[in-house]
C-alpha positions as protocol buffer text, in pm:
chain_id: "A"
residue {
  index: 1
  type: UNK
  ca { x: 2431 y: -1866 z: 2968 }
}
residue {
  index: 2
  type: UNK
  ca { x: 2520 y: -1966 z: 3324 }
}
residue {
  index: 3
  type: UNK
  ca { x: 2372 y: -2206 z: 3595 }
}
residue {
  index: 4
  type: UNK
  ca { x: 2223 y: -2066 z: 3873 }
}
residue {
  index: 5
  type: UNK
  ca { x: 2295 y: -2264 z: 4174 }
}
residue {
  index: 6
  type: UNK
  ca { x: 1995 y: -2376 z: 4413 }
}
residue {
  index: 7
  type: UNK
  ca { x: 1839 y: -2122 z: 4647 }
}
residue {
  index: 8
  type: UNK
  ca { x: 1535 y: -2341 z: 4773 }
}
residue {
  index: 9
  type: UNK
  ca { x: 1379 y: -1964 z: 4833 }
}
residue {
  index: 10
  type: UNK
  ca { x: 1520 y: -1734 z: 4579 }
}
residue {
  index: 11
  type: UNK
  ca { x: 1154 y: -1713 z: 4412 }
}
residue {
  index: 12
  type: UNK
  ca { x: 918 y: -1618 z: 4689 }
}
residue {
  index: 13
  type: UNK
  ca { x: 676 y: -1381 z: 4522 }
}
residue {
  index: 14
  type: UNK
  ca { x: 526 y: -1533 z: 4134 }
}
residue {
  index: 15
  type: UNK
  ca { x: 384 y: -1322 z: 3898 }
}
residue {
  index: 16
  type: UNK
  ca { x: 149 y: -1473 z: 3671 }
}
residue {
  index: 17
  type: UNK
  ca { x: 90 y: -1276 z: 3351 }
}
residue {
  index: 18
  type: UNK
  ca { x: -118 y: -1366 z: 3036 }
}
residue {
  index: 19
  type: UNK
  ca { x: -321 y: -1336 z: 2696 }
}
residue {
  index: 20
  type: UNK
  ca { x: -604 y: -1512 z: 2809 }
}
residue {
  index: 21
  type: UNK
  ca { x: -775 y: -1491 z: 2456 }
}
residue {
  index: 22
  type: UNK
  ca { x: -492 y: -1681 z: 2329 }
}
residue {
  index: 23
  type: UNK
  ca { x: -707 y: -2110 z: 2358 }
}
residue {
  index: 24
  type: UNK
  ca { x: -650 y: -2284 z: 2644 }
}
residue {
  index: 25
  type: UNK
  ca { x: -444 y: -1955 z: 2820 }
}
residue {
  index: 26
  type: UNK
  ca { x: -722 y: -1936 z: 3082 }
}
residue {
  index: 27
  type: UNK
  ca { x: -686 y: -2266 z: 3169 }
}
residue {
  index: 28
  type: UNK
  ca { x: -342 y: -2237 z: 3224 }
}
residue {
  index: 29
  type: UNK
  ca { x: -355 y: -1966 z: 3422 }
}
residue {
  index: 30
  type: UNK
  ca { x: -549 y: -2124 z: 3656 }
}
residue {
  index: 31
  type: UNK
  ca { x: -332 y: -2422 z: 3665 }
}
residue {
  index: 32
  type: UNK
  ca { x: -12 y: -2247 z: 3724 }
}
residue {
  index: 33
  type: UNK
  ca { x: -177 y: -2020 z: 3958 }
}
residue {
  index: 34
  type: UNK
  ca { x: -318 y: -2318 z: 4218 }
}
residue {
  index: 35
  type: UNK
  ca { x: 13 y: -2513 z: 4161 }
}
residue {
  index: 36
  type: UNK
  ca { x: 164 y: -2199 z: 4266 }
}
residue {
  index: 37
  type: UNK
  ca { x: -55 y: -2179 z: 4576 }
}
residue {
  index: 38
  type: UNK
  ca { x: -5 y: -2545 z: 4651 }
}
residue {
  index: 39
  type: UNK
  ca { x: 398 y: -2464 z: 4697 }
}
residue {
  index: 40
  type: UNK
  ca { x: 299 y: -2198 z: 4976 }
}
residue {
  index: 41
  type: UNK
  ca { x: 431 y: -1868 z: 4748 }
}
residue {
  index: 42
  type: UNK
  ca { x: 298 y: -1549 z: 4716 }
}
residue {
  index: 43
  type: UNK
  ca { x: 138 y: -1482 z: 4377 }
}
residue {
  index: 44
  type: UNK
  ca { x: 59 y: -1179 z: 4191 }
}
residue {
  index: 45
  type: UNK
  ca { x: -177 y: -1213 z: 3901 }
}
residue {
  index: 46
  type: UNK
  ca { x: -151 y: -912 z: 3604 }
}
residue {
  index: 47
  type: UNK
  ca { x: -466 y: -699 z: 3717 }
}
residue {
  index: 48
  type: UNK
  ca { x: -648 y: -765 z: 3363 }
}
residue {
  index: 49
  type: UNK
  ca { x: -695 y: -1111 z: 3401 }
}
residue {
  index: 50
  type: UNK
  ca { x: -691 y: -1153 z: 3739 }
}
residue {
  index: 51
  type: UNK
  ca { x: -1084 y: -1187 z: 3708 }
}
residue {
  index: 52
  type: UNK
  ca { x: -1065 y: -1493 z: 3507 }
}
residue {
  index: 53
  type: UNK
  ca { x: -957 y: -1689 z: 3818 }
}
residue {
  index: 54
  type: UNK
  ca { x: -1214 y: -1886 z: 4003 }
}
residue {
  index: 55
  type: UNK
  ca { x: -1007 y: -1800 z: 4356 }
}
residue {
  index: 56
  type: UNK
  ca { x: -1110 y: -1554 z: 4608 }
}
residue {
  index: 57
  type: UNK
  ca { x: -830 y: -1294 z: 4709 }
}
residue {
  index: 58
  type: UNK
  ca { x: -642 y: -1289 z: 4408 }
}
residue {
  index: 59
  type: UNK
  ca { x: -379 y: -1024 z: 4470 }
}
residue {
  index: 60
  type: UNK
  ca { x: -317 y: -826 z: 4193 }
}
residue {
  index: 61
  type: UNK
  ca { x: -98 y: -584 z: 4007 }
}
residue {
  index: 62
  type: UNK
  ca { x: 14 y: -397 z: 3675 }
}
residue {
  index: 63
  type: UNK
  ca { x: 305 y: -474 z: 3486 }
}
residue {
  index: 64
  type: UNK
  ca { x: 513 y: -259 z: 3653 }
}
residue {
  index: 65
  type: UNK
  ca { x: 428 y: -352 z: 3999 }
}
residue {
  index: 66
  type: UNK
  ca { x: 494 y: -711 z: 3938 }
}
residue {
  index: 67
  type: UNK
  ca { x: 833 y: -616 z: 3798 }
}
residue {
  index: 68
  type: UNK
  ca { x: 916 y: -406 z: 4141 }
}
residue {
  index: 69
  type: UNK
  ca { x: 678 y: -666 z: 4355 }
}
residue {
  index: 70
  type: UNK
  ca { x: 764 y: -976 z: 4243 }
}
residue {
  index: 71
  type: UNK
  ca { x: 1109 y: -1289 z: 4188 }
}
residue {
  index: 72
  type: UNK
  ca { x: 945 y: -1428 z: 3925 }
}
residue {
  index: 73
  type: UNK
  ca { x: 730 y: -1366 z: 3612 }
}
residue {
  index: 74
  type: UNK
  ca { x: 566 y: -1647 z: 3437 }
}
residue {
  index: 75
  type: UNK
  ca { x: 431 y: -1473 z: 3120 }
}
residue {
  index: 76
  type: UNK
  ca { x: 145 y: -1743 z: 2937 }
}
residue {
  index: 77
  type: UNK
  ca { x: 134 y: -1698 z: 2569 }
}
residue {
  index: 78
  type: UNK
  ca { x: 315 y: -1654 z: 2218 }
}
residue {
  index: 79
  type: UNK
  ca { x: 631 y: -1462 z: 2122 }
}
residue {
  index: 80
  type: UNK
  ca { x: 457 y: -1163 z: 2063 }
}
residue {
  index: 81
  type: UNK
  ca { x: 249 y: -1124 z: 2441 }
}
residue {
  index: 82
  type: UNK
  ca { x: 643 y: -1244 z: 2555 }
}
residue {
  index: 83
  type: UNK
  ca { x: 768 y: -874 z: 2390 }
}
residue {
  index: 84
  type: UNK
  ca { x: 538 y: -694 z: 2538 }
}
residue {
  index: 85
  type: UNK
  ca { x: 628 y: -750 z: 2881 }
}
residue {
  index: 86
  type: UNK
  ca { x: 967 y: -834 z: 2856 }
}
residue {
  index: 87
  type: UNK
  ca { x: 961 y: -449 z: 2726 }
}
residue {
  index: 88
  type: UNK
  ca { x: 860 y: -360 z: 3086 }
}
residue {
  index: 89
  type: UNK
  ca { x: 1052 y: -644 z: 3289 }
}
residue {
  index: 90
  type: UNK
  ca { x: 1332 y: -584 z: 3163 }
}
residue {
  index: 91
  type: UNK
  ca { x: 1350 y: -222 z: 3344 }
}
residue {
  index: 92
  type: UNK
  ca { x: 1350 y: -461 z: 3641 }
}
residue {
  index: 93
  type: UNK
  ca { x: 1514 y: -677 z: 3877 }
}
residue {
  index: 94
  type: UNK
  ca { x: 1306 y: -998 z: 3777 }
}
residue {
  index: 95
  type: UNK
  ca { x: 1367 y: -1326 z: 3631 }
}
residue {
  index: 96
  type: UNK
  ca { x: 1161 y: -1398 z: 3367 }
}
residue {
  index: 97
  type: UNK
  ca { x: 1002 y: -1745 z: 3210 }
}
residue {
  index: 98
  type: UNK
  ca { x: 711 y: -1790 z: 2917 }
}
residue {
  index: 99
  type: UNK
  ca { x: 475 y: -2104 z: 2895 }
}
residue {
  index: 100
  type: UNK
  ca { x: 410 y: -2110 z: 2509 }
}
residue {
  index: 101
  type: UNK
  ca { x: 26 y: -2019 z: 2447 }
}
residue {
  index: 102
  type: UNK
  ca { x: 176 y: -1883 z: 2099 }
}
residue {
  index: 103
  type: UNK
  ca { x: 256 y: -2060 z: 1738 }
}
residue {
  index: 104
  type: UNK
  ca { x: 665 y: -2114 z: 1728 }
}
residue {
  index: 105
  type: UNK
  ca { x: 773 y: -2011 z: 2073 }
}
residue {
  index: 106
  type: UNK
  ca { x: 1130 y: -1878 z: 2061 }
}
residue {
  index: 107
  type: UNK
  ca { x: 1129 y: -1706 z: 2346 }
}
residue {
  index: 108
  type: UNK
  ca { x: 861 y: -1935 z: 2553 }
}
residue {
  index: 109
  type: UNK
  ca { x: 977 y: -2234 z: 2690 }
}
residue {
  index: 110
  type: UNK
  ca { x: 703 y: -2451 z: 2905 }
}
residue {
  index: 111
  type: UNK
  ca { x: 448 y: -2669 z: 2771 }
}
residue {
  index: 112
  type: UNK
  ca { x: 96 y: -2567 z: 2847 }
}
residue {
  index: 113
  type: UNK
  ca { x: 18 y: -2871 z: 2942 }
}
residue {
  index: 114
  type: UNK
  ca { x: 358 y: -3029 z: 3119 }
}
residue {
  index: 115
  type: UNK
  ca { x: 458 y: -2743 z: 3347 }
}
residue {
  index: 116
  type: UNK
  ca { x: 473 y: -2842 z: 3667 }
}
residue {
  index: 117
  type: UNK
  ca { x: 800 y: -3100 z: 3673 }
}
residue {
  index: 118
  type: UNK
  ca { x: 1029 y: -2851 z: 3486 }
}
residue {
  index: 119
  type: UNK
  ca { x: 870 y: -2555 z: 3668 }
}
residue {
  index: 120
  type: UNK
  ca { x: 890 y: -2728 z: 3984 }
}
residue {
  index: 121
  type: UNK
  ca { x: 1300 y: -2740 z: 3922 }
}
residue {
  index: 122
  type: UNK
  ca { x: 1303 y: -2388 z: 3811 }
}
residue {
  index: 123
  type: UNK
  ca { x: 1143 y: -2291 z: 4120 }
}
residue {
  index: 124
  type: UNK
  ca { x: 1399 y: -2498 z: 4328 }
}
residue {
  index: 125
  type: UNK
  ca { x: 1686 y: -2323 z: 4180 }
}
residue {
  index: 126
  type: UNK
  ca { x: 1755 y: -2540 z: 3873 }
}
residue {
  index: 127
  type: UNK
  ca { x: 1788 y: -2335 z: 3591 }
}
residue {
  index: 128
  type: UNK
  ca { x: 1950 y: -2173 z: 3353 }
}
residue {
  index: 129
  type: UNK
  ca { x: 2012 y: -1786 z: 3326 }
}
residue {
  index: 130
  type: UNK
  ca { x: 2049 y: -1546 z: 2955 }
}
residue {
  index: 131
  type: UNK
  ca { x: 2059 y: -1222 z: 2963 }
}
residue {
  index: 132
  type: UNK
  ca { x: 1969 y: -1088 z: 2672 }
}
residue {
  index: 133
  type: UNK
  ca { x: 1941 y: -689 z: 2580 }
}
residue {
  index: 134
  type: UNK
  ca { x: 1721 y: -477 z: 2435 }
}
residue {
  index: 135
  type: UNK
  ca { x: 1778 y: -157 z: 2210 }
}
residue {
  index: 136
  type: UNK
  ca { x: 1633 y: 189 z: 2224 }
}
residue {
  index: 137
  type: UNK
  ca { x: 1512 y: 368 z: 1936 }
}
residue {
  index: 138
  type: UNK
  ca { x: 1517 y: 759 z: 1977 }
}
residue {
  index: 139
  type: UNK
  ca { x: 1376 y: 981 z: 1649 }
}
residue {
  index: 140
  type: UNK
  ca { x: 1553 y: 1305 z: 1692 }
}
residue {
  index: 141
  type: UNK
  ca { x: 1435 y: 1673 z: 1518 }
}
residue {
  index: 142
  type: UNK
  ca { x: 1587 y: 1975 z: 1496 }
}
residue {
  index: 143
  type: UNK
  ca { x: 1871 y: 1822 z: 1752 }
}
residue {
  index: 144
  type: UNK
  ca { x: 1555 y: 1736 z: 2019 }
}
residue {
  index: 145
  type: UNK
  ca { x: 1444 y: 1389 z: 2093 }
}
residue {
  index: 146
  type: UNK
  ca { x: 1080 y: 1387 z: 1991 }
}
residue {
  index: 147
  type: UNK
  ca { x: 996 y: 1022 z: 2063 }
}
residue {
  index: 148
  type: UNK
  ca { x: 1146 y: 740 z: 2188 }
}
residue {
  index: 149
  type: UNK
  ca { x: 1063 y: 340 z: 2285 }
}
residue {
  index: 150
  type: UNK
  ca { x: 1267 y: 39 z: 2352 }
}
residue {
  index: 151
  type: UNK
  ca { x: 1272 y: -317 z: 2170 }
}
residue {
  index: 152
  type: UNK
  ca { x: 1329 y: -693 z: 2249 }
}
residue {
  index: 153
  type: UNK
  ca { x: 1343 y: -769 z: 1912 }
}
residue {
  index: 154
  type: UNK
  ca { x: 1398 y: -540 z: 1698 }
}
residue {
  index: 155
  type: UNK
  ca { x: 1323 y: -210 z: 1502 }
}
residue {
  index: 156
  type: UNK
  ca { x: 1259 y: -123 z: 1182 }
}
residue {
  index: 157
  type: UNK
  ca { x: 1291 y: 186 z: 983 }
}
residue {
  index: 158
  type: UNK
  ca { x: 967 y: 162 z: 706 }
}
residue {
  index: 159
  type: UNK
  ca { x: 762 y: 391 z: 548 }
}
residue {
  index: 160
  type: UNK
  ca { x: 383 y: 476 z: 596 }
}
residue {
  index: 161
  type: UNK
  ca { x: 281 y: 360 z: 245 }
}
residue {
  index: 162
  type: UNK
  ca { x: 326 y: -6 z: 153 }
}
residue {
  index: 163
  type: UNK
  ca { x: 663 y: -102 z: -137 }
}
residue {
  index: 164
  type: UNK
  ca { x: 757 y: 281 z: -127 }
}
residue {
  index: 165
  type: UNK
  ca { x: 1151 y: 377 z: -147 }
}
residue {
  index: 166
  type: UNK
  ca { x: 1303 y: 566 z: 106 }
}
residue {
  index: 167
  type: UNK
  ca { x: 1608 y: 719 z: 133 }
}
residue {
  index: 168
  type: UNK
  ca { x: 1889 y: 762 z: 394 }
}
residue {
  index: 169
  type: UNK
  ca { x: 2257 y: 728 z: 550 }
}
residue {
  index: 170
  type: UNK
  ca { x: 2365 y: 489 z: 783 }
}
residue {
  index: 171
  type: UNK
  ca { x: 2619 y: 620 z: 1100 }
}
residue {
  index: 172
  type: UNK
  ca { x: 2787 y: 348 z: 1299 }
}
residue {
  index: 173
  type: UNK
  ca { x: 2963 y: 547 z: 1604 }
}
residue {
  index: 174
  type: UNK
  ca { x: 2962 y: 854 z: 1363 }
}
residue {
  index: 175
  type: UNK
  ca { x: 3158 y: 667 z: 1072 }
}
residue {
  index: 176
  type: UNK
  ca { x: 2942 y: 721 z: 800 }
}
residue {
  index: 177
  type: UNK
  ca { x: 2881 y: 292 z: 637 }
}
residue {
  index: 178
  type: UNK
  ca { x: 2678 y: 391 z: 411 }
}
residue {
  index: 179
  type: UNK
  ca { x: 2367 y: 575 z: 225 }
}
residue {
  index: 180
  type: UNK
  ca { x: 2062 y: 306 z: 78 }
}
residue {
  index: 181
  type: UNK
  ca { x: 1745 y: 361 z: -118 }
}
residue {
  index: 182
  type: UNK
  ca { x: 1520 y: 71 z: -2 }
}
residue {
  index: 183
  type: UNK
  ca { x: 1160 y: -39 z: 144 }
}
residue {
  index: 184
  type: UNK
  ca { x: 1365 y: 9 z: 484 }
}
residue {
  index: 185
  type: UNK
  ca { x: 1623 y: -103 z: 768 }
}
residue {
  index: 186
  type: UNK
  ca { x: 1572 y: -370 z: 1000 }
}
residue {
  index: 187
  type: UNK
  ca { x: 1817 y: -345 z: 1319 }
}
residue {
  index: 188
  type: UNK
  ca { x: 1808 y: -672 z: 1505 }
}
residue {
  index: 189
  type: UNK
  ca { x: 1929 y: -793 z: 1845 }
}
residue {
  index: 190
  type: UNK
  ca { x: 1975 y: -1163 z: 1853 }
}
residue {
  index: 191
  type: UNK
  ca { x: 1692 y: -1239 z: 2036 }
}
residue {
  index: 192
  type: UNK
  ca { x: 1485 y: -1074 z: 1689 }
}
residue {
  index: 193
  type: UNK
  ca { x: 1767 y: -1248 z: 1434 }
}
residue {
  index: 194
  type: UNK
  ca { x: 1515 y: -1580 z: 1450 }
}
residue {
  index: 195
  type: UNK
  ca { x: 1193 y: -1309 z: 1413 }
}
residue {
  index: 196
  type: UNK
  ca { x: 1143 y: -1077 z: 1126 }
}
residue {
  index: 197
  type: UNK
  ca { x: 1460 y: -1032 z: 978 }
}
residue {
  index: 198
  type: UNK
  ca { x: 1517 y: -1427 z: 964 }
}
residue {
  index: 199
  type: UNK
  ca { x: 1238 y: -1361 z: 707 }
}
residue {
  index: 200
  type: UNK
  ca { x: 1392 y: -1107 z: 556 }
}
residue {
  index: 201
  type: UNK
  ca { x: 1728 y: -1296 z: 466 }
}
residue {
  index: 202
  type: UNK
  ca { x: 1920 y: -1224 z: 772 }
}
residue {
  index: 203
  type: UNK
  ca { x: 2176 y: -1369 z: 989 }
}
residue {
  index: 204
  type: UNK
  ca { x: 2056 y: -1574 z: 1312 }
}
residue {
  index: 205
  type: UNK
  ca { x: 2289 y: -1440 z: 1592 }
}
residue {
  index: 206
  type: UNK
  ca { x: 2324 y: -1668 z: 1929 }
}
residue {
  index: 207
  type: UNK
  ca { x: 2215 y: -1531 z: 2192 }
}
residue {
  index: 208
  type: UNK
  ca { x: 2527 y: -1476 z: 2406 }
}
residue {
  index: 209
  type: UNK
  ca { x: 2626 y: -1248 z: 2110 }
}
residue {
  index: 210
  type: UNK
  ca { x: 2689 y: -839 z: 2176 }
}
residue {
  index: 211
  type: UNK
  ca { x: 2591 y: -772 z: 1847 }
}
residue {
  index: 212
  type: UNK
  ca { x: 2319 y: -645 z: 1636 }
}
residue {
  index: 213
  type: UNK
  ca { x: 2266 y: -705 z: 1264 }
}
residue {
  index: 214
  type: UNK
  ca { x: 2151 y: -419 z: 1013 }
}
residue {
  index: 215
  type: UNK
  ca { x: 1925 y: -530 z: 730 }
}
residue {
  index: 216
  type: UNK
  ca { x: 1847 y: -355 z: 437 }
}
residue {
  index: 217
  type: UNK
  ca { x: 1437 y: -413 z: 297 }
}
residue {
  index: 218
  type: UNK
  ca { x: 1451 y: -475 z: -78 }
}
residue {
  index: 219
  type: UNK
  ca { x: 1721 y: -282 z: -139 }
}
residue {
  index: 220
  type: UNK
  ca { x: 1733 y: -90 z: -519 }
}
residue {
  index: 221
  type: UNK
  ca { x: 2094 y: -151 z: -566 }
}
residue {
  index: 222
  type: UNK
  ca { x: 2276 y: -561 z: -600 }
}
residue {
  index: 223
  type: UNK
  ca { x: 2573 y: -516 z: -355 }
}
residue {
  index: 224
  type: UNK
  ca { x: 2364 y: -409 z: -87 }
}
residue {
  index: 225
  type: UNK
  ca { x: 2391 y: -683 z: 190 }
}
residue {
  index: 226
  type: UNK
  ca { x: 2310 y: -733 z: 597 }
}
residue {
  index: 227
  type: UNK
  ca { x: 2619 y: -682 z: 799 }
}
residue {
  index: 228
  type: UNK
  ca { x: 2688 y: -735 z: 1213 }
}
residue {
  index: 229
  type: UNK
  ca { x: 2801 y: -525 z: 1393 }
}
residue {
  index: 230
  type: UNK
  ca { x: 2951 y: -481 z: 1761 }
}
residue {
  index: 231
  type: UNK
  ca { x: 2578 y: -393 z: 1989 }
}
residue {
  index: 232
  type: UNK
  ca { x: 2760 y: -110 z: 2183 }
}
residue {
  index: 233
  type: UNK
  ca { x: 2821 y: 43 z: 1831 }
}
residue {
  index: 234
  type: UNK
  ca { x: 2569 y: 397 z: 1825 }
}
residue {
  index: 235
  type: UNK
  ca { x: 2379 y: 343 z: 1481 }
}
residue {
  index: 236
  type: UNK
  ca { x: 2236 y: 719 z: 1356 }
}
residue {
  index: 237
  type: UNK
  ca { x: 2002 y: 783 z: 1077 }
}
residue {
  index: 238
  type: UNK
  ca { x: 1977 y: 1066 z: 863 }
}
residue {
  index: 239
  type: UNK
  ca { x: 1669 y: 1070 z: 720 }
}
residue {
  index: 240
  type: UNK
  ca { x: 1697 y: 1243 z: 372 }
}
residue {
  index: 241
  type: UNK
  ca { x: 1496 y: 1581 z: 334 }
}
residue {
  index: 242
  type: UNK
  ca { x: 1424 y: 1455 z: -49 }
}
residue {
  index: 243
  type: UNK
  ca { x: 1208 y: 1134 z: 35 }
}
residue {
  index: 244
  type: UNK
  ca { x: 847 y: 1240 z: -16 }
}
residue {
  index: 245
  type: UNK
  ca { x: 645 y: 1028 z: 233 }
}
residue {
  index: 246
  type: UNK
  ca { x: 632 y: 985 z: 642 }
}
residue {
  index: 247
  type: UNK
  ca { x: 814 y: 651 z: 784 }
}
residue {
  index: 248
  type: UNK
  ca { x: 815 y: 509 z: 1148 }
}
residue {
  index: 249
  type: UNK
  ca { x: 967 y: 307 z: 1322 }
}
residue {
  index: 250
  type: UNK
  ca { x: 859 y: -40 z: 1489 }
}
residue {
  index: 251
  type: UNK
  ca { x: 948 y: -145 z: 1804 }
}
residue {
  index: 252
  type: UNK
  ca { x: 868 y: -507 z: 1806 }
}
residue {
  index: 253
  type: UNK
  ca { x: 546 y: -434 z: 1560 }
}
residue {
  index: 254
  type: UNK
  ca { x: 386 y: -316 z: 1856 }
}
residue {
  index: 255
  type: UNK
  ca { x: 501 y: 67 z: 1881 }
}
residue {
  index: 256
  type: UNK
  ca { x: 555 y: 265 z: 1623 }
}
residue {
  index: 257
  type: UNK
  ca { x: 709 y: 629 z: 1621 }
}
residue {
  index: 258
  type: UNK
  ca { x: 691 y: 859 z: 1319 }
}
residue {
  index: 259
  type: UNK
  ca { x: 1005 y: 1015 z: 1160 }
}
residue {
  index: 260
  type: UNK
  ca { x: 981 y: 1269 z: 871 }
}
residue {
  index: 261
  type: UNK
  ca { x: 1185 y: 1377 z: 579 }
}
residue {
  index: 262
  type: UNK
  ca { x: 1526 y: 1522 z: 748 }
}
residue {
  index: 263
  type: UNK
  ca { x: 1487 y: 1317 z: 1069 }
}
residue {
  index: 264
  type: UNK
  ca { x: 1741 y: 1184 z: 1252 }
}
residue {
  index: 265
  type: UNK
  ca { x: 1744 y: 803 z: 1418 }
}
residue {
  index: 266
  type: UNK
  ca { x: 1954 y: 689 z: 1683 }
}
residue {
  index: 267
  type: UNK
  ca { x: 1925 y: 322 z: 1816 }
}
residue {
  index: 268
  type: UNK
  ca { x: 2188 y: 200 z: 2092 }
}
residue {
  index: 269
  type: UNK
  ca { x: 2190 y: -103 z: 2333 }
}
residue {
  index: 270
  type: UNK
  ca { x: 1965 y: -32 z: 2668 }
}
residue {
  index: 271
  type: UNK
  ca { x: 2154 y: -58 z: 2991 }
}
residue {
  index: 272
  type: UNK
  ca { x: 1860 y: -268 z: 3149 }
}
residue {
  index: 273
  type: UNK
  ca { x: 1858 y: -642 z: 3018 }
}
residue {
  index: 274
  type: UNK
  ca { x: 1582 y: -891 z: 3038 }
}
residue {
  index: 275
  type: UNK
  ca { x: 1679 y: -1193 z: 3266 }
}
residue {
  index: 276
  type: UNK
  ca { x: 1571 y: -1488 z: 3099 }
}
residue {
  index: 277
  type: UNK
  ca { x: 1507 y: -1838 z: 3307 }
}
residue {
  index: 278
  type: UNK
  ca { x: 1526 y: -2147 z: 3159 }
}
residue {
  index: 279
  type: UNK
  ca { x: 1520 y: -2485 z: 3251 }
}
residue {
  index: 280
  type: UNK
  ca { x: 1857 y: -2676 z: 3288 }
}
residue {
  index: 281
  type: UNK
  ca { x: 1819 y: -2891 z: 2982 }
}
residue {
  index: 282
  type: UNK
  ca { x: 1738 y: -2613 z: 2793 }
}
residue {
  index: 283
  type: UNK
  ca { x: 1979 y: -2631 z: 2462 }
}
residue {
  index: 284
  type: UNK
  ca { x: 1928 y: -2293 z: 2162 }
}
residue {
  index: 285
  type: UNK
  ca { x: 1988 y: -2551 z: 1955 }
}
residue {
  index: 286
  type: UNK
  ca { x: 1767 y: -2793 z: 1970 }
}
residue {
  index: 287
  type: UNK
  ca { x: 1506 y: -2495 z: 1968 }
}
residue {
  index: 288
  type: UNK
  ca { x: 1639 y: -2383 z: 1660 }
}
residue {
  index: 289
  type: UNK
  ca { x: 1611 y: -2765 z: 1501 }
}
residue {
  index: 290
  type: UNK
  ca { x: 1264 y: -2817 z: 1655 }
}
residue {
  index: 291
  type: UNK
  ca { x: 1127 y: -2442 z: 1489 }
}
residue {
  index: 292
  type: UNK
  ca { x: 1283 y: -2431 z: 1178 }
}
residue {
  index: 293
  type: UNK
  ca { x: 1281 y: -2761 z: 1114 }
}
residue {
  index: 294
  type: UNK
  ca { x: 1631 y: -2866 z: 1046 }
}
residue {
  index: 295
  type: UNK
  ca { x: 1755 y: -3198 z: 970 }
}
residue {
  index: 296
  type: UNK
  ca { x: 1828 y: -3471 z: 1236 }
}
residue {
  index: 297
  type: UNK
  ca { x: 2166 y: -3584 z: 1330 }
}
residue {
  index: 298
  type: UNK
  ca { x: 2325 y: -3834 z: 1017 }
}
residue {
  index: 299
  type: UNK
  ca { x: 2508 y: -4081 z: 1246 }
}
């Protein structure tokens, strides 16, 4: 994590993106967008809730023309709304910043309602920068990519049906690790080690880590255990011909793509990373302490 040093007009052009059915998200959209307005800087609502403004000439844009348009994105709600356009971002050259709409709020750092100071010093080039990379999933048949999709967090090999076995090899950089019969394989980048495979039993990984973590599900076997490894490791895997339902796999629970018996996986760090913004006291620990509720300092 660096500090970026002041540039009074780095951030010219704001997007404003948000879940407005997430309480309160409308509200804060307005908010942020006249504060915005008030600092003289060109703002660029997301074109599905640009209509719950109560402004004239709104300009507006998709996803991907506020990533190519804009400095700044301000995305308002939880984790989850966070992954979804951090997927996109990420492609480009953006800085990126959540106001927490959401339940825990990992990745989201403003309060709702006690933006403006710490915004106000983002915006005046006090801040902190993380990079923080994503992975692509490819599901390969035959030796042909048939589907592929990117996640923030992570993804996870599982079948269709719910508590059924699967079986398969793991491939790290073509040394075969291992094969596992299990409900499935979560592959995590630290920004996902605090999501689902923290509730899964695995390792939290800092965020300035270039590594992912591989997670069995439930695994039918005792000395089966999670294990990190270097993130520009390839991981392939083979799907066994033998298992006798379809799987997927979940890009941040929000995409899935199907693999059959005698697929093939490959997942592999993304050259594009999401630029995260924070502001400068920002500390991962105290985040940590405040979410999971750890223990206070003794003395």
């Amino acid at each position: 994590m660096s500090t970026q040093q002041p540039d009074l007009n780095e951030f010219k052009t704001v997007g404003l993106i948000a879940k407005t059915q997430h309480a309160g998200a409308k509200e804060t959209l307005q908010s942020l967008y006249t504060f915005l307005q008030k600092k003289g800087l060109n703002v660029i609502v997301d074109k599905r809730v640009a209509c719950d403004l109560s402004c004239d000439n709104v300009k507006s844009s998709n996803l991907v023309g506020i990533g190519k348009r804009c400095d700044l994105a301000i995305v308002i709600g939880g984790d989850g709304y966070m992954l979804g356009a951090a997927r996109v971002l990420s492609r480009f050259d953006i800085a990126v910043i959540g106001v927490n709409r959401g339940n825990l709020g990992f990745l989201t750092d403003l309060d709702p309602d006690n933006f403006e100071a710490p915004l106000g010093e983002v915006l005046a080039g006090k801040y902190l920068v993380e990079k923080r990379f994503l992975l692509e999933a490819q599901v390969h048949s035959h030796g042909h990519m048939k589907s592929s999709n990117t996640a923030v967090n992570e993804a996870v090999l599982h079948p269709d049906k719910i508590a059924h076995m699967i079986e398969f090899e793991v491939y790290v950089d073509d040394n075969f690790m291992l094969s596992q019969r299990a409900d499935g394989l979560i592959i995590s980048t630290p920004t996902g080690s605090t999501a689902y495979s923290l509730s899964g039993g695995g390792p939290i990984l800092t965020p300035n880590l270039d590594a992912i973590s591989l997670l069995p599900m439930f695994p039918h076997t005792l000395n089966s255990r999670p294990i990190v490894i270097d993130a520009n490791s390839v991981v392939r895997l083979k799907i066994a011909e033998s298992n006798s339902c379809e799987m997927q796999i979940s890009c941040d629970s929000h995409v899935n793509l199907s693999v059959l018996p005698g697929d093939e996986v490959i997942l592999r760090k993304t050259e594009h990373q999401l630029k995260l913004v924070h502001p400068e006291d920002y500390n991962y620990f105290h985040v940590l302490q405040n979410k999971l509720g750890w223990g206070s300092k003794l003395f």
